[in-house]
mmCIF file of the N, C-alpha and C atoms, coordinates in Angstrom:
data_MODEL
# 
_entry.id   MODEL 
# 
loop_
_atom_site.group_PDB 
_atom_site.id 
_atom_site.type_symbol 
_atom_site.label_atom_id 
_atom_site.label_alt_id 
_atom_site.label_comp_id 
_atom_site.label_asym_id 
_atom_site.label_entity_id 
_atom_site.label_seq_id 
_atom_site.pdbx_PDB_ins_code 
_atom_site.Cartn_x 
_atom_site.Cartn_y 
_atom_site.Cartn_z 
_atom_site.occupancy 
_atom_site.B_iso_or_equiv 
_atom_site.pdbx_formal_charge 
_atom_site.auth_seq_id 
_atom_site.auth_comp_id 
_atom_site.auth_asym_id 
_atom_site.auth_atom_id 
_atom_site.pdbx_PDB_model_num 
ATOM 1   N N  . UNK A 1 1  ? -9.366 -10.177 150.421 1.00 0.00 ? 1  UNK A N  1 
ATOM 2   C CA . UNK A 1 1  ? -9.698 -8.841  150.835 1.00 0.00 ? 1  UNK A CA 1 
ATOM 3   C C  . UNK A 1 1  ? -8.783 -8.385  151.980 1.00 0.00 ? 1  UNK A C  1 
ATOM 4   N N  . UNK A 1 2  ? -8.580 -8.786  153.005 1.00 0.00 ? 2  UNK A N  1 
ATOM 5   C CA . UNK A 1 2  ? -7.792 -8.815  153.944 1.00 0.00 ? 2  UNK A CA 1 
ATOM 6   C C  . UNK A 1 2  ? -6.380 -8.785  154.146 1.00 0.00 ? 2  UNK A C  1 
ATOM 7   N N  . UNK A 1 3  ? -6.213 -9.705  152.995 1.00 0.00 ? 3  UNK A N  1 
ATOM 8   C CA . UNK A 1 3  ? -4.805 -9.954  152.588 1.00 0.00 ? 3  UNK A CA 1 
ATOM 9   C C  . UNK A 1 3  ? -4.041 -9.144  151.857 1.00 0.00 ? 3  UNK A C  1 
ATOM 10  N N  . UNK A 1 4  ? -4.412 -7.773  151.115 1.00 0.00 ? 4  UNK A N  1 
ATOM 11  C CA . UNK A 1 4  ? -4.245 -6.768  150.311 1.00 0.00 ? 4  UNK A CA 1 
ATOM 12  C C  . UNK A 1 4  ? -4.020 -5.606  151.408 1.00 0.00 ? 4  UNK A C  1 
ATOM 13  N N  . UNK A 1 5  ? -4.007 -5.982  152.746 1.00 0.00 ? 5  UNK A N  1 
ATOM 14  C CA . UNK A 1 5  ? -4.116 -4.716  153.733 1.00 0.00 ? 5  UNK A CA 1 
ATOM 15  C C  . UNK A 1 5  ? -2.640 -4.827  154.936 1.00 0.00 ? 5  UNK A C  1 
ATOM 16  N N  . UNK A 1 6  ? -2.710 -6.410  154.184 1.00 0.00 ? 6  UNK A N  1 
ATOM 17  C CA . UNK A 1 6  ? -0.756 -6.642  155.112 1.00 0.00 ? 6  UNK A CA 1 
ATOM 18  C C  . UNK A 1 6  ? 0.166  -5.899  154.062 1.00 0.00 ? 6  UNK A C  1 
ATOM 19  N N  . UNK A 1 7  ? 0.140  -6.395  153.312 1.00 0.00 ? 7  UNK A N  1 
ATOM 20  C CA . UNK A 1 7  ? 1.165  -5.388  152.458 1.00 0.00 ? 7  UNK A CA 1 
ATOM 21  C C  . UNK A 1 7  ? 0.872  -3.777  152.909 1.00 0.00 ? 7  UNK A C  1 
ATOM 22  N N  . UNK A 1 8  ? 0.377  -3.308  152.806 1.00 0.00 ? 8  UNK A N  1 
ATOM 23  C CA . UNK A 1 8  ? 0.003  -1.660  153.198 1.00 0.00 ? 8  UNK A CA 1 
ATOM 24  C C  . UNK A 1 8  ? 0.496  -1.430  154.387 1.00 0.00 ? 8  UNK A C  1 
ATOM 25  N N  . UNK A 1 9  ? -0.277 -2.346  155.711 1.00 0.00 ? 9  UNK A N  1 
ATOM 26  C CA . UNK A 1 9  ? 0.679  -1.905  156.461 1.00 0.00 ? 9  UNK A CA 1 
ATOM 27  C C  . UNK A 1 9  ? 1.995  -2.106  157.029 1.00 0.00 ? 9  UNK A C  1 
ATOM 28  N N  . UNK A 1 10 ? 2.490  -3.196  156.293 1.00 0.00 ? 10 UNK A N  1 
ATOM 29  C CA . UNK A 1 10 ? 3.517  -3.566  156.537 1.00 0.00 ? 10 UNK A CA 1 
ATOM 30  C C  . UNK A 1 10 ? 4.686  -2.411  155.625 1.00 0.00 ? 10 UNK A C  1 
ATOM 31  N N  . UNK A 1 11 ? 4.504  -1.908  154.692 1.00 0.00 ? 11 UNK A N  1 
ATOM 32  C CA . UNK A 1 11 ? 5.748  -0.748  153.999 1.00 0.00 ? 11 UNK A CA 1 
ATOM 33  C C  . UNK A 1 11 ? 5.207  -0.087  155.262 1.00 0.00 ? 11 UNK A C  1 
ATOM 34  N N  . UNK A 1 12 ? 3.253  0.567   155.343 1.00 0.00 ? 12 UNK A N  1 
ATOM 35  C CA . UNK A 1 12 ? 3.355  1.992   156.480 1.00 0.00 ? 12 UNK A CA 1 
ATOM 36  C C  . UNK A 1 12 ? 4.407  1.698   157.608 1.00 0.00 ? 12 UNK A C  1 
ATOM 37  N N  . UNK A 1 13 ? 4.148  0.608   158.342 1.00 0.00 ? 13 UNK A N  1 
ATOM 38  C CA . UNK A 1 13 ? 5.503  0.665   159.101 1.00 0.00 ? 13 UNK A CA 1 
ATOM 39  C C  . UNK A 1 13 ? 6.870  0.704   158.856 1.00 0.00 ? 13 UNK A C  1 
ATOM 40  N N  . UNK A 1 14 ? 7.209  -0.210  158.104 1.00 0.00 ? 14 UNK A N  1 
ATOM 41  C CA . UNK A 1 14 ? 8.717  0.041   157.970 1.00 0.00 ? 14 UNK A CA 1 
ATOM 42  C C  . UNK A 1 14 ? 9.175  1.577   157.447 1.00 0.00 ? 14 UNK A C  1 
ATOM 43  N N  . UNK A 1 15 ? 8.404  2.175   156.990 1.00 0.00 ? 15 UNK A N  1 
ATOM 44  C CA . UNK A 1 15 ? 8.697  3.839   156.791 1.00 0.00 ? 15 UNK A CA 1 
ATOM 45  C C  . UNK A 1 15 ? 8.673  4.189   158.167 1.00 0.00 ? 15 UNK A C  1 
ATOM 46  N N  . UNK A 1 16 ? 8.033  4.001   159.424 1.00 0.00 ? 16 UNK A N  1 
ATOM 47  C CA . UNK A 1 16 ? 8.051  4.353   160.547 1.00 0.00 ? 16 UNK A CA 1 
ATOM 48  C C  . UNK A 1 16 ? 9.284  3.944   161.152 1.00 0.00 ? 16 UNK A C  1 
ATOM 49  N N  . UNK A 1 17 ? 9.518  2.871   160.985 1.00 0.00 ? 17 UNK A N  1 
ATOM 50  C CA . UNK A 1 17 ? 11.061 1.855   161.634 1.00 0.00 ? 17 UNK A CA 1 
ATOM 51  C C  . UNK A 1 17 ? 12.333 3.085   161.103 1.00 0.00 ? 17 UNK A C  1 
ATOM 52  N N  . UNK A 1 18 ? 12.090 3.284   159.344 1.00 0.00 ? 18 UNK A N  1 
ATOM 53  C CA . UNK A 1 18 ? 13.434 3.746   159.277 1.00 0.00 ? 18 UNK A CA 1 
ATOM 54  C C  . UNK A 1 18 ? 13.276 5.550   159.602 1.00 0.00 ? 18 UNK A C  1 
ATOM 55  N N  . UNK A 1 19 ? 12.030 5.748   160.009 1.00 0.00 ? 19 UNK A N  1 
ATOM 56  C CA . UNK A 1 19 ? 12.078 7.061   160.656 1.00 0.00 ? 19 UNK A CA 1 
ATOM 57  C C  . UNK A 1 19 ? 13.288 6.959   161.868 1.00 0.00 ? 19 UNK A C  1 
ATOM 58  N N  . UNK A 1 20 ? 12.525 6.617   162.604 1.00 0.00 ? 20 UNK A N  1 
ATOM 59  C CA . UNK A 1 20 ? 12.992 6.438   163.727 1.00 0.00 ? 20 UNK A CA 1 
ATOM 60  C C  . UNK A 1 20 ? 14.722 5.520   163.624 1.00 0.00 ? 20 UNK A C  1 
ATOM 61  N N  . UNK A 1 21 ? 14.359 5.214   162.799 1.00 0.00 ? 21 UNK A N  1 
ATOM 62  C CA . UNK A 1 21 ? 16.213 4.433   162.782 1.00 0.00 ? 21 UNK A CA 1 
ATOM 63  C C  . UNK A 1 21 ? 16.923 5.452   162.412 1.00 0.00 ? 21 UNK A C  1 
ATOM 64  N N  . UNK A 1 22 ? 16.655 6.486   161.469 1.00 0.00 ? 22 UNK A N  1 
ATOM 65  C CA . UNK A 1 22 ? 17.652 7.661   161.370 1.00 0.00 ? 22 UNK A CA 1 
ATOM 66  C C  . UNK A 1 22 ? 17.475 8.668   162.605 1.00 0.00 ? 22 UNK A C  1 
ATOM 67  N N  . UNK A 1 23 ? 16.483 8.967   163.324 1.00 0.00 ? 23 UNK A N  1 
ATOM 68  C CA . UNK A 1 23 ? 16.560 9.740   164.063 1.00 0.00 ? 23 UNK A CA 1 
ATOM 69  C C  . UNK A 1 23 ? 17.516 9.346   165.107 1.00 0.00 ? 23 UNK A C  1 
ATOM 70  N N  . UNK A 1 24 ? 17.175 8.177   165.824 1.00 0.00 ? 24 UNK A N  1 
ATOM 71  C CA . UNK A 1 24 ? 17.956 7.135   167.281 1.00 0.00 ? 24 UNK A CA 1 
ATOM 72  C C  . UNK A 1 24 ? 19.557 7.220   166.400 1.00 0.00 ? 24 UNK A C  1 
ATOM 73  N N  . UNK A 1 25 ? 19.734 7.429   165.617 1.00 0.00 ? 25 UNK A N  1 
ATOM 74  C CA . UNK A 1 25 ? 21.237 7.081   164.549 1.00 0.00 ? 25 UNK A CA 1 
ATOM 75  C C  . UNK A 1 25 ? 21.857 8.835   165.108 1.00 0.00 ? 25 UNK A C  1 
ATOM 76  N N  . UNK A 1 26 ? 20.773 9.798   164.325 1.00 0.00 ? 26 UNK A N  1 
ATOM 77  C CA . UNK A 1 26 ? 21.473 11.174  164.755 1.00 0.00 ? 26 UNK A CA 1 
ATOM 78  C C  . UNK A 1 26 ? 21.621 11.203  166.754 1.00 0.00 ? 26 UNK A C  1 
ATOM 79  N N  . UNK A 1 27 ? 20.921 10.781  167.234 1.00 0.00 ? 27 UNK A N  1 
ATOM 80  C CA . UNK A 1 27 ? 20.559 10.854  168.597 1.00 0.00 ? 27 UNK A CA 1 
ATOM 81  C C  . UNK A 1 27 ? 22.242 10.577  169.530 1.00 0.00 ? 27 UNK A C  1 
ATOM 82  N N  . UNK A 1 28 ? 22.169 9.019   168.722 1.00 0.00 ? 28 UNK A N  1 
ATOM 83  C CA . UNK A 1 28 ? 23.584 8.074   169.030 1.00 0.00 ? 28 UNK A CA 1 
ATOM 84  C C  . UNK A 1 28 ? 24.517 9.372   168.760 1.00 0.00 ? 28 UNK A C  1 
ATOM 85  N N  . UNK A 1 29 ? 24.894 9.556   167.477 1.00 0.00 ? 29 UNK A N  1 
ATOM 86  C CA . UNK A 1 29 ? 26.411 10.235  166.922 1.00 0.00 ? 29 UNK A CA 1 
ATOM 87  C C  . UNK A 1 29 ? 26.189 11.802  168.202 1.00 0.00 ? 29 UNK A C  1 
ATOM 88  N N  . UNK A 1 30 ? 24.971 12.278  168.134 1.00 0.00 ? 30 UNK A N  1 
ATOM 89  C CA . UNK A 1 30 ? 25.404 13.533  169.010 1.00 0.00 ? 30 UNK A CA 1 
ATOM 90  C C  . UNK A 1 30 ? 25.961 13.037  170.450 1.00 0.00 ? 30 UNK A C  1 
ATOM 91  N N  . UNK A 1 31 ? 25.218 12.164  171.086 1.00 0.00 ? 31 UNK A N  1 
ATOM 92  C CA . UNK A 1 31 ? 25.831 11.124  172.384 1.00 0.00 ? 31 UNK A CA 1 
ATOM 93  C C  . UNK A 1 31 ? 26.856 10.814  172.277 1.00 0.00 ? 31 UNK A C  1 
ATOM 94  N N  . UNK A 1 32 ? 28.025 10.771  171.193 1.00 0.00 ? 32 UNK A N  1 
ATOM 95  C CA . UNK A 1 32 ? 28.833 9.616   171.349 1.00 0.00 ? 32 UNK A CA 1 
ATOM 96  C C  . UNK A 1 32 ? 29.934 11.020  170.952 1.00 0.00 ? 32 UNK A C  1 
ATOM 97  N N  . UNK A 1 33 ? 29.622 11.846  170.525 1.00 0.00 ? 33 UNK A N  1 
ATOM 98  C CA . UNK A 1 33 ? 30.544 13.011  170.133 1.00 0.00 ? 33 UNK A CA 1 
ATOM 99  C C  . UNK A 1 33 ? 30.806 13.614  171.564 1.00 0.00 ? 33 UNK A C  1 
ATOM 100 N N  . UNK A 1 34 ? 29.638 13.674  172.055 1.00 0.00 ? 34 UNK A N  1 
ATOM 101 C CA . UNK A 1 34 ? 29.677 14.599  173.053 1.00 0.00 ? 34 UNK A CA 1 
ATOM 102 C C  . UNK A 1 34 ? 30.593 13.720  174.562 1.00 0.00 ? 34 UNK A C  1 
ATOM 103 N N  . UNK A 1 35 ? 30.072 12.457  174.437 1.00 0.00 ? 35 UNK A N  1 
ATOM 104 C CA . UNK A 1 35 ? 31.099 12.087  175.246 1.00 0.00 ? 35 UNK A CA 1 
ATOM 105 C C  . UNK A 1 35 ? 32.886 12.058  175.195 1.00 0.00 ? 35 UNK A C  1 
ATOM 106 N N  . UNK A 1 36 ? 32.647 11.880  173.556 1.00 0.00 ? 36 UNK A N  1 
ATOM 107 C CA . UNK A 1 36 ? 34.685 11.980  172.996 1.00 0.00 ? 36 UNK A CA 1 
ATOM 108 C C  . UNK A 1 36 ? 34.517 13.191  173.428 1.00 0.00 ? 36 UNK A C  1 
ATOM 109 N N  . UNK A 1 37 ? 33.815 14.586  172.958 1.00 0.00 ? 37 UNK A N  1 
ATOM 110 C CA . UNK A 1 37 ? 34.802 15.688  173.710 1.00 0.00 ? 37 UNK A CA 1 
ATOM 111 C C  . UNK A 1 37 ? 34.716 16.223  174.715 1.00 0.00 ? 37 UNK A C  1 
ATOM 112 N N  . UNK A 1 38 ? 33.987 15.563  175.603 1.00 0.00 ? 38 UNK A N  1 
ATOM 113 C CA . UNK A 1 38 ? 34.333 16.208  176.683 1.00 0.00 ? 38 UNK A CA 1 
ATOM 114 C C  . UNK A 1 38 ? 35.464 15.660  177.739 1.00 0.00 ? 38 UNK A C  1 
ATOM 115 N N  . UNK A 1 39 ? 35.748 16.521  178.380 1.00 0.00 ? 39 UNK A N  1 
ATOM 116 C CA . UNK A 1 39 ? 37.308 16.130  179.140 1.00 0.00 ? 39 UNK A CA 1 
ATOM 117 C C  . UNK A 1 39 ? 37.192 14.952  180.415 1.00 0.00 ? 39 UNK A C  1 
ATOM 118 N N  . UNK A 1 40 ? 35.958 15.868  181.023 1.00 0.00 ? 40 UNK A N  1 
ATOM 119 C CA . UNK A 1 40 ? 35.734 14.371  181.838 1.00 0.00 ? 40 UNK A CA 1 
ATOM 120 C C  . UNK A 1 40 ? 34.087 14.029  182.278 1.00 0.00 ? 40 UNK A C  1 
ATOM 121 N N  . UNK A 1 41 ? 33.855 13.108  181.284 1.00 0.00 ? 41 UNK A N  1 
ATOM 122 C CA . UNK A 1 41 ? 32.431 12.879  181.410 1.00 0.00 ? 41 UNK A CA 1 
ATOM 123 C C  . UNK A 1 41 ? 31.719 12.143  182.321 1.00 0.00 ? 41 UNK A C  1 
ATOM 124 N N  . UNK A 1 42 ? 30.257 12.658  182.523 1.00 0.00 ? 42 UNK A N  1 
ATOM 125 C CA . UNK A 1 42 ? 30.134 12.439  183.912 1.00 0.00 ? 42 UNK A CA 1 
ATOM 126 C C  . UNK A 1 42 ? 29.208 10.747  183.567 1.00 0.00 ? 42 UNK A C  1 
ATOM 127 N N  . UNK A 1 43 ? 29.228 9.898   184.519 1.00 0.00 ? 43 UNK A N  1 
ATOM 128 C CA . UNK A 1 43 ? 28.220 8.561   184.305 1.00 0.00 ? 43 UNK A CA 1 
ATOM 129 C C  . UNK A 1 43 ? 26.924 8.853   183.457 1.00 0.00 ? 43 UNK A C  1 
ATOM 130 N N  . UNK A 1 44 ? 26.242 9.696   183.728 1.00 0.00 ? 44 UNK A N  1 
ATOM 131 C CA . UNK A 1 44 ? 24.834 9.907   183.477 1.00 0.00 ? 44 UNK A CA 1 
ATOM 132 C C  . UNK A 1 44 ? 25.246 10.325  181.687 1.00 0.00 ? 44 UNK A C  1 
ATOM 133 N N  . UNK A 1 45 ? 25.989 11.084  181.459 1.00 0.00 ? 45 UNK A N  1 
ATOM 134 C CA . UNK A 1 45 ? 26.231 11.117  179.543 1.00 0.00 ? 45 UNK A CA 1 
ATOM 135 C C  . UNK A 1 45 ? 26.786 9.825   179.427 1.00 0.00 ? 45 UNK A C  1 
ATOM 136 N N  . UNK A 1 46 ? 28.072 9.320   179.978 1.00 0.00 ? 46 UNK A N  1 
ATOM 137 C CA . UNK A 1 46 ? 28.008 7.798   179.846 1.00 0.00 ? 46 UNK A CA 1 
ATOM 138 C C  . UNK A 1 46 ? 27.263 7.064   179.085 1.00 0.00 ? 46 UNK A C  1 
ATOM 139 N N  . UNK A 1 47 ? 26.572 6.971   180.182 1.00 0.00 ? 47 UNK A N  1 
ATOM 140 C CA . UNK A 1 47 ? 25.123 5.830   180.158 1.00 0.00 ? 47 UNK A CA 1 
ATOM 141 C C  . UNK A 1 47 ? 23.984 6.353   179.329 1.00 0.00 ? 47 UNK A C  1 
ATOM 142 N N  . UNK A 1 48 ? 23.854 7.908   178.945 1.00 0.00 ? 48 UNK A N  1 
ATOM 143 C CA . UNK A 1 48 ? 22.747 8.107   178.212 1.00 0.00 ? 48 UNK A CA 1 
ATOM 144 C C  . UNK A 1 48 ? 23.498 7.704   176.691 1.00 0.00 ? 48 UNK A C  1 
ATOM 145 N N  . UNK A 1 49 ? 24.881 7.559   176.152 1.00 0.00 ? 49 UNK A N  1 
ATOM 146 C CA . UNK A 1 49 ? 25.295 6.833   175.144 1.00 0.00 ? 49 UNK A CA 1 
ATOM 147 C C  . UNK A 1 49 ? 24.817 6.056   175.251 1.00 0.00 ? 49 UNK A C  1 
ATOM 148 N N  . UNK A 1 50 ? 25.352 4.904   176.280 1.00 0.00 ? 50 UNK A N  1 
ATOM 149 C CA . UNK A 1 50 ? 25.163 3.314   175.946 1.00 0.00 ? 50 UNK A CA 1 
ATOM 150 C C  . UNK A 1 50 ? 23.803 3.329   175.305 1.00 0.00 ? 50 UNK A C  1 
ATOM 151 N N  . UNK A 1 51 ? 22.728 3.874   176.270 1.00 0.00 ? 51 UNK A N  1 
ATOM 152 C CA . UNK A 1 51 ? 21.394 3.910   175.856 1.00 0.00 ? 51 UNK A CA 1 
ATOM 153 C C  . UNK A 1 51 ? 21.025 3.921   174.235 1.00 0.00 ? 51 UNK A C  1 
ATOM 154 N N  . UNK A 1 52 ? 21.923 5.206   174.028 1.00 0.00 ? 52 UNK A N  1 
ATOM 155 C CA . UNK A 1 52 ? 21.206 5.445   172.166 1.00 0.00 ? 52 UNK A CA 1 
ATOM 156 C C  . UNK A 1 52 ? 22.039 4.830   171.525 1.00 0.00 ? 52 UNK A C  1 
ATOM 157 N N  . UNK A 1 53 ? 22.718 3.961   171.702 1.00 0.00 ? 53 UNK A N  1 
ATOM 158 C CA . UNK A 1 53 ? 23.570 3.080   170.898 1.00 0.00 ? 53 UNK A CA 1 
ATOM 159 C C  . UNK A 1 53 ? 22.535 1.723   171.066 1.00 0.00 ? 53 UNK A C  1 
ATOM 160 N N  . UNK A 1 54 ? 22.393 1.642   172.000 1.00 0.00 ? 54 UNK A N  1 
ATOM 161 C CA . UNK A 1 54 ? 21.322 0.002   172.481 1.00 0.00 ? 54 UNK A CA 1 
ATOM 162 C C  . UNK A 1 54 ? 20.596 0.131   171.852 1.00 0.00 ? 54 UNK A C  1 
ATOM 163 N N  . UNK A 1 55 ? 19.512 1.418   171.675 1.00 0.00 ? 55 UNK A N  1 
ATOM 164 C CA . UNK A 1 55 ? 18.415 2.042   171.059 1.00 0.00 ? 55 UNK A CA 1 
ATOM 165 C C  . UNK A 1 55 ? 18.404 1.516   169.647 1.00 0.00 ? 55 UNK A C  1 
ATOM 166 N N  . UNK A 1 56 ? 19.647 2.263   169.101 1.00 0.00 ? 56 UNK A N  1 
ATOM 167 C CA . UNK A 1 56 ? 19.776 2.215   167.612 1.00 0.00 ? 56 UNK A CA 1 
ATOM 168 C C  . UNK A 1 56 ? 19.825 1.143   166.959 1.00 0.00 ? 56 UNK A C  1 
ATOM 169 N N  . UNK A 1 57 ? 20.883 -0.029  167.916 1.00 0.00 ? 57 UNK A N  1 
ATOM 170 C CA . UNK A 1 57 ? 21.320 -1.438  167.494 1.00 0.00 ? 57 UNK A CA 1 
ATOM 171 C C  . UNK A 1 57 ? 20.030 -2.061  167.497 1.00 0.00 ? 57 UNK A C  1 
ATOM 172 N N  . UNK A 1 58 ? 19.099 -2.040  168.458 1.00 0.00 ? 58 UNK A N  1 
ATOM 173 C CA . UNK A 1 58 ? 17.986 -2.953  168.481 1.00 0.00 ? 58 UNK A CA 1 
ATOM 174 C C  . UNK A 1 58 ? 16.878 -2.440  167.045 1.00 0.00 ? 58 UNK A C  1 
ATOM 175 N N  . UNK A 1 59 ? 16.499 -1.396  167.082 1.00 0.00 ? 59 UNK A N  1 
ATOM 176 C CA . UNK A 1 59 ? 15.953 -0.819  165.878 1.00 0.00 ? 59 UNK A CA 1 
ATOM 177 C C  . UNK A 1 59 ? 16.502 -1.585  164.579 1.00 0.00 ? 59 UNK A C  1 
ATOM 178 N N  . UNK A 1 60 ? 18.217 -1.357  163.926 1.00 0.00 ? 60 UNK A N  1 
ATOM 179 C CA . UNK A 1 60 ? 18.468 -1.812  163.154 1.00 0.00 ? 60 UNK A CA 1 
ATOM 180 C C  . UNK A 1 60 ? 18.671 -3.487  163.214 1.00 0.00 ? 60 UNK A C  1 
ATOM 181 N N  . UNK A 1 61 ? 18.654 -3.817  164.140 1.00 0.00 ? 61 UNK A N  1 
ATOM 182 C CA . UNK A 1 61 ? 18.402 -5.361  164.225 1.00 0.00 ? 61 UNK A CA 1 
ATOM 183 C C  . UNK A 1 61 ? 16.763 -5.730  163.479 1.00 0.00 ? 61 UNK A C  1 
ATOM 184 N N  . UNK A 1 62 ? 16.059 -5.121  164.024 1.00 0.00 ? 62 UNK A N  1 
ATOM 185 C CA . UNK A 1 62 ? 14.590 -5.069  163.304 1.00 0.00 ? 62 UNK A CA 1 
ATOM 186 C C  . UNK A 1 62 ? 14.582 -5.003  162.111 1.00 0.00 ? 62 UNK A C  1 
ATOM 187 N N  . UNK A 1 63 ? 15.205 -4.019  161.933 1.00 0.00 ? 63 UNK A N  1 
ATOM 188 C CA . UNK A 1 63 ? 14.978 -3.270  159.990 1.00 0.00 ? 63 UNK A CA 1 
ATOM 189 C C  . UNK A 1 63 ? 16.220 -4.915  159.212 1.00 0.00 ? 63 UNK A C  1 
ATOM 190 N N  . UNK A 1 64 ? 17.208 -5.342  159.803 1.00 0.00 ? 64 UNK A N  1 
ATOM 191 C CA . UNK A 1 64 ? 17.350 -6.364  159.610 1.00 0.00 ? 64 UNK A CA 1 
ATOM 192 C C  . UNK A 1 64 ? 17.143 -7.423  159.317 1.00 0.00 ? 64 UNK A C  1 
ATOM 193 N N  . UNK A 1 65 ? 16.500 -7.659  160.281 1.00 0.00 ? 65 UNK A N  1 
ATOM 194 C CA . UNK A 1 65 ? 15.516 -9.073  160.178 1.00 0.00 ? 65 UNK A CA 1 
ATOM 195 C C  . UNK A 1 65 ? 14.029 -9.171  159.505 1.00 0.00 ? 65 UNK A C  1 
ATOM 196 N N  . UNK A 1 66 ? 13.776 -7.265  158.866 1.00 0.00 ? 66 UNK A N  1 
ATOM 197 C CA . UNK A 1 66 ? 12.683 -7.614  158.338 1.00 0.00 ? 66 UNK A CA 1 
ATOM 198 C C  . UNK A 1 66 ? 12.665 -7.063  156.891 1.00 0.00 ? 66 UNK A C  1 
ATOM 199 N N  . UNK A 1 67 ? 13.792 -7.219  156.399 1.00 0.00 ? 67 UNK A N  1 
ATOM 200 C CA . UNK A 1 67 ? 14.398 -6.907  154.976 1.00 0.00 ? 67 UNK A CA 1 
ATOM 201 C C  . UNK A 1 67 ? 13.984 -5.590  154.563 1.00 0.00 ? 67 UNK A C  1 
ATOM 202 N N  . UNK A 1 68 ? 14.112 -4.710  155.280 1.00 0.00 ? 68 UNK A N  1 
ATOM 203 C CA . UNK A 1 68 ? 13.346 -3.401  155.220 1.00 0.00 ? 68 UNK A CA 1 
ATOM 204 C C  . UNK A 1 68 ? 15.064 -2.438  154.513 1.00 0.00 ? 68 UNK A C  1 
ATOM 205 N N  . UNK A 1 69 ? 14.203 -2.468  152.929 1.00 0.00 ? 69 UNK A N  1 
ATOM 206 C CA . UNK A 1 69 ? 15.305 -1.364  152.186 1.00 0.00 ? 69 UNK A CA 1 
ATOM 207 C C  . UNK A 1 69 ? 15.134 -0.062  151.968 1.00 0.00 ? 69 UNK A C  1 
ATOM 208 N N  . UNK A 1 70 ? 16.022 0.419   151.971 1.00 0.00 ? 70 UNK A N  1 
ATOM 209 C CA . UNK A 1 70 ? 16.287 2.422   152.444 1.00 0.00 ? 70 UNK A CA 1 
ATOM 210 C C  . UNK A 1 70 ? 15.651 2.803   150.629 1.00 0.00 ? 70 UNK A C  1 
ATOM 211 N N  . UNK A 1 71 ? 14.311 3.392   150.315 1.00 0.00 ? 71 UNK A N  1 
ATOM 212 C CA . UNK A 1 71 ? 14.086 4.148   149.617 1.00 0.00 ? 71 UNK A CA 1 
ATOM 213 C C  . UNK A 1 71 ? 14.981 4.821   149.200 1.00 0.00 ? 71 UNK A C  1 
ATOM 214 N N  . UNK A 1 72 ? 14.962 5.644   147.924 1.00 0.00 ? 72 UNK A N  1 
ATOM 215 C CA . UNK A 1 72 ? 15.785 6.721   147.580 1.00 0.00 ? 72 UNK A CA 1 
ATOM 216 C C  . UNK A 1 72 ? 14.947 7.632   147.196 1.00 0.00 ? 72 UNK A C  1 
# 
């Protein structure tokens, strides 16, 4: 009985994981654009990259390690 309720929530989450893994993904590329163009960027955009890059890597390290495949 119990055991019919890990499976359930285990997809409900990983639909949550790869929410959030595409969002932290768009988050990163606008961070990482915005630092290439600007001329001279200040520490604080810097570092709010590193952040959504750390963000993203650790997320997809998860979806990694927990064989979590991208629906179509």
């Amino acid at each position: 009985m119990f055991f019919r309720r890990k499976g359930w929530l285990r997809s409900e989450f990983d639909d949550k994981l790869l929410e959030q893994l595409n969002r932290l993904k768009t988050d990163w590329n606008n961070q990482k654009s915005l630092v290439e163009k600007s001329f001279d960027p200040s520490r604080e955009a810097i570092s709010q990259a590193k952040l959504a890059e750390a963000k993203y890597f650790f997320l997809f390290r998860e979806a990694k390690k927990r064989n979590v495949k991208v629906r179509i």
